[in-house]
N, C-alpha and C positions, 0 to 999 in steps of 0.2 A: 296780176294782170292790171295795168295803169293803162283804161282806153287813150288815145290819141284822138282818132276820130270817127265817123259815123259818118252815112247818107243812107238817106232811100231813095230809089228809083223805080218808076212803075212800068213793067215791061208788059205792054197790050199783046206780045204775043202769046204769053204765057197767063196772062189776065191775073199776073202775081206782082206785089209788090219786093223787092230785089234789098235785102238789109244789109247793109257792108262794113264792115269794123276792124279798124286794125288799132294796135297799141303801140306803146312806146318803147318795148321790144322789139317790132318790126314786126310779129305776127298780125296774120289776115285774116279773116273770117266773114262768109258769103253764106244766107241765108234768105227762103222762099219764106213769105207771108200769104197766105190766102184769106178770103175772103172772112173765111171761118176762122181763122185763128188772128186774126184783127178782131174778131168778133169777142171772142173769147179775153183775149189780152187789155183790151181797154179797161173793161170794168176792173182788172188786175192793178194794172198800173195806178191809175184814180185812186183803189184802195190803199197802196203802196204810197202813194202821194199823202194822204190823209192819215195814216198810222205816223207817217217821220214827221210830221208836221204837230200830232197830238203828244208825242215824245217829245220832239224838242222843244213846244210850246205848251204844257199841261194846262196853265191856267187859262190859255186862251184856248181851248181845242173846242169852244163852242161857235168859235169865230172862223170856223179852218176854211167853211166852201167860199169865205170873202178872203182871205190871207193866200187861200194858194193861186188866184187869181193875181193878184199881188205878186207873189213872189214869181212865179210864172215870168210875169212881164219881165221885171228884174234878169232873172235868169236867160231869157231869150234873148233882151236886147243886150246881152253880153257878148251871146254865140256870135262865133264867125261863120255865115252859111255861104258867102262868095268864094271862099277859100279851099283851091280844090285839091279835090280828093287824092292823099299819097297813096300811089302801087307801087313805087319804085322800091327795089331790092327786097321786098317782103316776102316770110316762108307764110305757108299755108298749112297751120298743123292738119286742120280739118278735111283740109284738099282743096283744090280750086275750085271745084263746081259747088254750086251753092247747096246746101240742105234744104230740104223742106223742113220747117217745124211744125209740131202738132201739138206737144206737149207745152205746158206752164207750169213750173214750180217757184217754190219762196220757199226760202231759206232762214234760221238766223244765221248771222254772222256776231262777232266781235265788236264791229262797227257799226250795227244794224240790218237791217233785211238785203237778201240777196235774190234780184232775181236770176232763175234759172230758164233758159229759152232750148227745148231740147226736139232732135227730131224723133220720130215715132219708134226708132231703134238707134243706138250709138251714143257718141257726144255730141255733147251741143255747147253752149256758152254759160257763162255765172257771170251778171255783170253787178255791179254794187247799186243797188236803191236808192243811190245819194238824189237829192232836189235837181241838183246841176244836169245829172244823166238825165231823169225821168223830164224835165220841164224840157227838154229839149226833144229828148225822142218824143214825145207827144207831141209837140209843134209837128215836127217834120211827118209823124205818121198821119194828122191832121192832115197837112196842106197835100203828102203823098193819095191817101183816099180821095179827096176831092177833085185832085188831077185822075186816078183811075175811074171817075164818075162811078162807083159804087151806088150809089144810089143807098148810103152807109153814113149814119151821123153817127158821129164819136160827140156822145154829148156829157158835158160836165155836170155834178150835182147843180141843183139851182138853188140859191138861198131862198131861206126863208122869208115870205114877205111879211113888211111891217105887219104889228097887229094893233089896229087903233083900239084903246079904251073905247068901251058901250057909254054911250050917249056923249061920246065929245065930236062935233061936226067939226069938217078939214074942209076949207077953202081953196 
């Protein structure tokens, strides 16, 4: 499965945030985010971010919570977020109505980590852990929470601050 594209949208009447993916086969897929399992998933993701990041960069991977800030930007200011959303002629293996998810799994894959986004019974999605996905669905789940007013920080590792040498003064 080669995703195409993604959005979230936050539905107040459902007080869920609305996940939506189709690929470049034309399949569709429409999934419920709640409160709880944003909760759940961020800290996932973050790790997912930080494992491909220690992989692909070993000798830096003590530099990764300033690198994936970094790459982050890179990554996003690539996306096209103006660009709307294709439904046209798309099948829905999963079915039109969206799933609730509950479950989170990781995978390995061949290529690296997979995550798995599944609902509390049935199928669900395996999408790839690559930088390009994950720095983007974080933006969008990001700016998605903060439009649901969750009263929900999605917060990043924080680097570690300097540590001055004992007895050298800083002006």
């Amino acid at each position: 499965m080669q995703i195409h594209q993604f959005r979230m949208q936050f539905s107040p009447e459902q007080d869920r945030i609305i996940f939506s993916m189709n690929t470049l086969e034309r399949d569709a897929f429409r999934f419920y985010f709640t409160r709880r399992f944003v909760r759940l998933l961020w800290p996932v993701l973050l790790q997912l971010l930080e494992e491909d990041y220690q992989r692909r960069e070993p000798e830096k991977s003590h530099m990764a919570d300033v690198m994936l800030d970094f790459e982050q930007e890179k990554v996003v200011s690539k996306a096209d977020f103006q660009k709307k959303y294709e439904e046209d002629n798309t099948r829905f293996p999963l079915g039109e109505e969206a799933l609730l998810l509950s479950r989170i799994q990781v995978r390995k894959g061949p290529d690296g980590n997979i995550l798995c986004l599944l609902p509390g019974k049935g199928k669900g999605i395996e999408v790839p852990a690559n930088p390009r996905f994950l720095y983007t669905f974080c933006k969008l789940m990001e700016d998605t929470v903060a439009k649901a007013q969750w009263d929900l920080t999605l917060e990043r590792p924080q680097q570690n601050p300097a540590i001055q040498p004992t007895g050298v003064t800083v002006h």
